[in-house]
C-alpha positions as CSV (number, residue, x, y, z in Angstrom):
1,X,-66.3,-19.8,-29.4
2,X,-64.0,-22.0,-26.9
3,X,-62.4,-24.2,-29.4
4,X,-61.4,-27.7,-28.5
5,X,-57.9,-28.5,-29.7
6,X,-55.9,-32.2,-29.0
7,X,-59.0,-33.0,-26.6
8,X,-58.3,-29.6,-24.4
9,X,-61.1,-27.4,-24.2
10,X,-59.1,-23.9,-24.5
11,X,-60.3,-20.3,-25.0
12,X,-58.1,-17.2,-25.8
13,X,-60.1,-15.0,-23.4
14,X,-60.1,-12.6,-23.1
15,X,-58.4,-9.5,-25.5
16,X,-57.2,-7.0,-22.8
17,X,-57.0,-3.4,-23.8
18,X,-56.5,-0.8,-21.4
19,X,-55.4,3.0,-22.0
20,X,-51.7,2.7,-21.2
21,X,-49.2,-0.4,-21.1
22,X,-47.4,2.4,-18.5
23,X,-49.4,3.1,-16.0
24,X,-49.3,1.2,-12.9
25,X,-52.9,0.9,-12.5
26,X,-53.8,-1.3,-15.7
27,X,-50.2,-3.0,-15.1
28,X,-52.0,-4.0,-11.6
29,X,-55.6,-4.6,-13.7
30,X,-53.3,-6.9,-15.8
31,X,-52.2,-9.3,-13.1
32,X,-55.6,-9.5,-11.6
33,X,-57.2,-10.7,-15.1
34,X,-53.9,-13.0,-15.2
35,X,-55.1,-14.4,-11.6
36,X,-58.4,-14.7,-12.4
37,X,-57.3,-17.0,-15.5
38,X,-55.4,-19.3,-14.0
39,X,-57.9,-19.7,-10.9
40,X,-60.7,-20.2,-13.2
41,X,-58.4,-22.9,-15.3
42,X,-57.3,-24.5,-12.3
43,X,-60.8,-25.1,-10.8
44,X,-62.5,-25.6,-14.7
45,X,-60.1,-27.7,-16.9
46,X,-60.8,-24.8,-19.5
47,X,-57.7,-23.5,-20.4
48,X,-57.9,-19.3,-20.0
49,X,-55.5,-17.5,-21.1
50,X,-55.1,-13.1,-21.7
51,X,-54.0,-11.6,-24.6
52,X,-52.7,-8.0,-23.8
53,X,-53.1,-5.7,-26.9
54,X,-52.9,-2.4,-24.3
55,X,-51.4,0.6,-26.5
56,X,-48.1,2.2,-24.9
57,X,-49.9,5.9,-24.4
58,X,-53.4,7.0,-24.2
59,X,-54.7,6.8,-28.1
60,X,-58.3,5.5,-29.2
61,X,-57.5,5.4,-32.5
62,X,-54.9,2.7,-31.6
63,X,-57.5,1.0,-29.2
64,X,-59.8,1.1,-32.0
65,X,-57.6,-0.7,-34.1
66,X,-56.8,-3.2,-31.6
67,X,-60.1,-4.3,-31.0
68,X,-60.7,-4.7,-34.9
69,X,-57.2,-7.1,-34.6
70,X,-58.9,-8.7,-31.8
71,X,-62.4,-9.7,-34.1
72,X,-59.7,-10.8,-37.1
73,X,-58.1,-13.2,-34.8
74,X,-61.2,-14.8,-33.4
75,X,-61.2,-13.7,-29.8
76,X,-63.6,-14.9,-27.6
77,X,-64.1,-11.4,-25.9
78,X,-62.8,-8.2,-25.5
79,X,-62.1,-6.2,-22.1
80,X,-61.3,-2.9,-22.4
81,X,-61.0,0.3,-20.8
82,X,-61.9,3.2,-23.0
83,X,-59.8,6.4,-23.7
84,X,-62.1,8.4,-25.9
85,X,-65.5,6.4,-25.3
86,X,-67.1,8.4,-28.5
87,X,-64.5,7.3,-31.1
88,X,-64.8,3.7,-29.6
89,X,-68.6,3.1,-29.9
90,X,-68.4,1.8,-33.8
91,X,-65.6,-0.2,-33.1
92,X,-66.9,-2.1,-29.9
93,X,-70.0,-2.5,-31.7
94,X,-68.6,-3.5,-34.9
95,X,-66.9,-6.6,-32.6
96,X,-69.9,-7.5,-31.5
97,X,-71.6,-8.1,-34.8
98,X,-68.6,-10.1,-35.4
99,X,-69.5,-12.6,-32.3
100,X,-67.0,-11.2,-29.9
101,X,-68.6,-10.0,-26.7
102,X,-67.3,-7.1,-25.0
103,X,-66.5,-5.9,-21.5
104,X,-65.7,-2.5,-20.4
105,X,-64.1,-1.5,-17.0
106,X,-62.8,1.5,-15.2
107,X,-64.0,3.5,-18.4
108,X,-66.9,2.6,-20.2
109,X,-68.7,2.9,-24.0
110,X,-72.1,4.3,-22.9
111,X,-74.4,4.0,-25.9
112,X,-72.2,1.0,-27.6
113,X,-73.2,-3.0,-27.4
114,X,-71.0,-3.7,-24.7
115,X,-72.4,-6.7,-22.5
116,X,-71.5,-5.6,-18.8
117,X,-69.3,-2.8,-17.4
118,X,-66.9,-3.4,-13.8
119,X,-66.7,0.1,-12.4
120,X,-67.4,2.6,-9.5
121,X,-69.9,5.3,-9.5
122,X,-68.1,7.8,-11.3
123,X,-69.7,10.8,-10.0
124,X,-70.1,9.7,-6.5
125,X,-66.5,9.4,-6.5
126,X,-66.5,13.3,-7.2
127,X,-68.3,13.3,-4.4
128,X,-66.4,11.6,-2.0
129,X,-63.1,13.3,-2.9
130,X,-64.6,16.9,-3.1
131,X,-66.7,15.9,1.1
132,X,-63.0,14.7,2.1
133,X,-60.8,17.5,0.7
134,X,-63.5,20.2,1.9
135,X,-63.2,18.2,5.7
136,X,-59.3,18.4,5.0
137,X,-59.8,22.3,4.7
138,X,-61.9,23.2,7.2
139,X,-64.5,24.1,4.8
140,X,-62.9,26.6,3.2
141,X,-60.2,27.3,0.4
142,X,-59.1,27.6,-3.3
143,X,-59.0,24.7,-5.0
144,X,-57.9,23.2,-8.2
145,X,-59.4,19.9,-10.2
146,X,-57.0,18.1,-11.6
147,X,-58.7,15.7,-14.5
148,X,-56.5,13.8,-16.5
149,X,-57.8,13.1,-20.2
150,X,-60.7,15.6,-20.6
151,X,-62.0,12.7,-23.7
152,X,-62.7,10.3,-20.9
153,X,-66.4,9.8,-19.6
154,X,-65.6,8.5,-16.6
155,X,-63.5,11.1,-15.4
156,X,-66.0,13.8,-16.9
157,X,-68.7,12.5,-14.8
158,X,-66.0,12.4,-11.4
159,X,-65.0,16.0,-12.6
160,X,-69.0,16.8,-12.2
161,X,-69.4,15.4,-9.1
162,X,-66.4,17.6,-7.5
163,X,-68.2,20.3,-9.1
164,X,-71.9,20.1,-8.3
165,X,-70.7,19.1,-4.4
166,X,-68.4,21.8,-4.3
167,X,-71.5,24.0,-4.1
168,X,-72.4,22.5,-0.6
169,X,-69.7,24.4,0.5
170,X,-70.3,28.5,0.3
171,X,-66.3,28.6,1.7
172,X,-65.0,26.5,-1.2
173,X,-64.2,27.9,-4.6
174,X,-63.0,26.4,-7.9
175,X,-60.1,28.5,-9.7
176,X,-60.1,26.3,-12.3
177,X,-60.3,22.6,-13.7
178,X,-56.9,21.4,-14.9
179,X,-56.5,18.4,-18.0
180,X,-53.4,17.2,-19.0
181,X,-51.4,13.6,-20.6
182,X,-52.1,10.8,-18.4
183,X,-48.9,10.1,-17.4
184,X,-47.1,10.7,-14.0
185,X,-44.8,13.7,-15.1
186,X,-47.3,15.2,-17.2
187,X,-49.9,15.5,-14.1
188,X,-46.9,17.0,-11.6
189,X,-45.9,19.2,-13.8
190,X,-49.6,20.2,-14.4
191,X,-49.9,20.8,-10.7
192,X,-47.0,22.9,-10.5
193,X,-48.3,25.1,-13.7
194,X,-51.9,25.1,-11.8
195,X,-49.9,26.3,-8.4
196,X,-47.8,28.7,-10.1
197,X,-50.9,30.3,-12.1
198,X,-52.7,30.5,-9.0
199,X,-51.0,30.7,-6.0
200,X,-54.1,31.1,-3.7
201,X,-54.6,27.6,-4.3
202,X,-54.7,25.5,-1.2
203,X,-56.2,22.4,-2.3
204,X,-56.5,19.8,-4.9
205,X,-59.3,17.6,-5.4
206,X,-57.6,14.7,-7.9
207,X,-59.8,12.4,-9.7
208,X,-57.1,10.2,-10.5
209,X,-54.0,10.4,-8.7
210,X,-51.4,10.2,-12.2
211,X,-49.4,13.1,-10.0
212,X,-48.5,11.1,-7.0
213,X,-47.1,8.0,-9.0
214,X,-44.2,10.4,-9.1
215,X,-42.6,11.5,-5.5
216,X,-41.3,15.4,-7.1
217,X,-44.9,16.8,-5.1
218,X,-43.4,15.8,-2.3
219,X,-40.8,18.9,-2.9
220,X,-42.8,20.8,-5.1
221,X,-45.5,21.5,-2.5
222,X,-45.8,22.3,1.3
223,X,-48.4,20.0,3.1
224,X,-48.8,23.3,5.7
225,X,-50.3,25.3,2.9
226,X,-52.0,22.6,0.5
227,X,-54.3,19.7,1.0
228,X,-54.7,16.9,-1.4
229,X,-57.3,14.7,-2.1
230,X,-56.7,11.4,-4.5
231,X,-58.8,9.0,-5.7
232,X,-55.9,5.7,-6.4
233,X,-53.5,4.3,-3.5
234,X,-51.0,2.5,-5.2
235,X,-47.5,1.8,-3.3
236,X,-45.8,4.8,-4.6
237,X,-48.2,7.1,-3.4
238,X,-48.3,5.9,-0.1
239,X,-45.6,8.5,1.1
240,X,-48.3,11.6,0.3
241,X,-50.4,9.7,3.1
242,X,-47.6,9.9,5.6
243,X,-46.2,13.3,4.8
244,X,-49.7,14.9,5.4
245,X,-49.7,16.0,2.1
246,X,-52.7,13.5,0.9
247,X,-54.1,12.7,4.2
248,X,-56.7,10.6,2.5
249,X,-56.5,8.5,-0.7
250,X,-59.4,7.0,-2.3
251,X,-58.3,3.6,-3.8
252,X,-59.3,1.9,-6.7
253,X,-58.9,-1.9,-6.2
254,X,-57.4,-1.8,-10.1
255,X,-56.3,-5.7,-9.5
256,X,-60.4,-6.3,-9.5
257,X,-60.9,-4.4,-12.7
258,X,-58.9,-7.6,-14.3
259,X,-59.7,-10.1,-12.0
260,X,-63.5,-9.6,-11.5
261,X,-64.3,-8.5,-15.0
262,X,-62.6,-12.0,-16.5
263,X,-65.0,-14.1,-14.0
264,X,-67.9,-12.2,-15.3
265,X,-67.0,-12.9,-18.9
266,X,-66.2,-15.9,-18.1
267,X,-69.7,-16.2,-16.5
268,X,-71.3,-14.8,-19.6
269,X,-69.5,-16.3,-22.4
270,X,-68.8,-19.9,-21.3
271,X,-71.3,-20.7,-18.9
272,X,-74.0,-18.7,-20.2
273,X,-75.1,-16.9,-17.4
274,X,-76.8,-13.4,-16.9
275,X,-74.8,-10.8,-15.0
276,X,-75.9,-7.4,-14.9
277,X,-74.9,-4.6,-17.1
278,X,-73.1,-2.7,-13.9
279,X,-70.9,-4.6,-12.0
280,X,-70.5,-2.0,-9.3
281,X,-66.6,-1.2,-7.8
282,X,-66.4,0.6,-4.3
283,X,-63.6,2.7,-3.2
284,X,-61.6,1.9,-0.4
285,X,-60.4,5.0,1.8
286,X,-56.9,5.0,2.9
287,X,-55.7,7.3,5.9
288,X,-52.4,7.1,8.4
289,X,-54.8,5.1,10.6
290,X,-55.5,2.5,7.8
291,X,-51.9,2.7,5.9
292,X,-50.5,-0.8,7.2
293,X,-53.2,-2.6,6.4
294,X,-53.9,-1.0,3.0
295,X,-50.0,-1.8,2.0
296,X,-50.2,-5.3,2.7
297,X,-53.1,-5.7,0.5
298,X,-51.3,-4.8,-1.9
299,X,-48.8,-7.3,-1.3
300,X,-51.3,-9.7,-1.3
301,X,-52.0,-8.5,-5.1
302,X,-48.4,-8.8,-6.2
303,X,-47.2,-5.2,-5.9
304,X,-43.4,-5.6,-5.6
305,X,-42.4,-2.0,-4.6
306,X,-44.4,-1.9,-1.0
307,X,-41.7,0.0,1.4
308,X,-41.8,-2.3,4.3
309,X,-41.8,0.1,6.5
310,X,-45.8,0.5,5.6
311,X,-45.5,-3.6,5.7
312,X,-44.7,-3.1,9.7
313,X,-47.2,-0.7,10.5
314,X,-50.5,-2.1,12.6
């Protein structure tokens, strides 16, 4: 399926879809995948080039419909994070009988004919944010989940993991897990409903940190009386860190969900080769001790909106 055209070996590869054109994560996902296709041009003659069919807002049906686009334009392959992973398995499967491979990342299509997924361990990130946030609290507390789009496997499974570690702490109860639209006003304003609702709260374990791409927490709650706990570190929520308020963040390297996942289709649909069905992503823990070097890589992966004063720290 890379066509040859004037004597250039060239392939449209591959189809990006991700949940949301606005959220910074798959923005930083996008560049990554962008990278990733000029390096592998550069050092291959093979012309790579991403097609970025990402809906505006969360909405399988429109995903869905994009990868069907995708298989009527002749894509090579399709990459794609899922929003509602059970009304996407007929679609990704239906591309596949078309000839177009495809990738998921971040959020996967168990049970569909995907080739390979780029992702962490979704419940053993539950894990890591419910040990941390129960450290944060002395082992003790009311706390609140929040869980972005309850549709979403990947963030069922990091909900579960909170939930099933929270039970290694007899001092640490659950009010109440809180879903909402994944978008950065929706998941403040969830927070502040959730706080209001239950004012013993004194924690937050987020499995996604859509509520800290917005600075109004930074007002809205007191980091004397509430401990946060995020997985995603991206620029903007690099204040939380300093204030107290999220004294750890658990990143996501989202410029790897693009740029790995394109070398491994790369991998598999040019040259061929096996790669494994899990490509596994680790989390990267960000504290005040770590904050400096944690904002220059991001930098490094083209974030524009990196306060220098994070730049200047050791």
């Amino acid at each position: 399926r890379f066509r040859n055209v004037t004597g250039v070996q060239t392939c449209a590869l591959p189809i990006l879809i991700a949940k949301s054109s606005t959220n910074p994560v798959f923005l930083s996902g996008r560049k990554g995948a962008e990278d990733a296709a000029d390096s592998i041009s550069k050092a291959t003659g093979v012309t790579v080039k991403i097609d970025w069919l990402t809906p505006p807002n969360e909405d399988a049906t429109v995903q869905a419909q994009r990868i069907a686009d995708a298989a009527n334009q002749g894509a090579n392959a399709i990459l794609l994070s899922a929003s509602d992973a059970g009304k996407l398995v007929a679609a990704v499967d239906d591309a596949v009988r078309r000839g177009v491979p495809v990738m998921t990342f971040d959020s996967d299509v168990p049970g569909s004919q995907r080739f390979s997924f780029y992702g962490g361990d979704d419940a053993l990130m539950g894990t890591q944010v419910m040990d941390e946030l129960a450290a944060q609290m002395g082992g003790k507390g009311r706390i609140g989940i929040i869980a972005g789009n309850q549709n979403a496997p990947n963030l069922q499974k990091r909900v579960q993991g909170v939930v099933e570690t929270a039970k290694k702490y007899p001092g640490i109860t659950i009010v109440n897990t809180f879903y909402h639209a994944e978008t950065p006003q929706d998941a403040a304003a969830e927070v502040v409903r959730a706080k209001n609702a239950y004012p013993e709260i004194n924690g937050f374990a987020m499995i996604g940190g859509w509520a800290l791409f917005t600075p109004t927490l930074l007002t809205d709650l007191d980091p004397t009386r509430i401990k946060v706990v995020s997985v995603d570190a991206l620029p903007v929520e690099l204040p939380y860190v300093e204030k107290g308020l999220a004294p750890v963040l658990f990143a996501q390297p989202t410029y790897l969900w693009g740029y790995v996942s394109v070398k491994t289709i790369y991998d598999h649909v040019h040259d061929k080769k096996d790669v494994p069905p899990h490509v596994q992503m680790d989390l990267v823990r960000v504290s005040s001790e770590t904050l400096g070097t944690w904002a220059r890589q991001l930098k490094a992966w083209g974030f524009t909106d990196v306060d220098p004063k994070y730049l200047a720290l050791k």
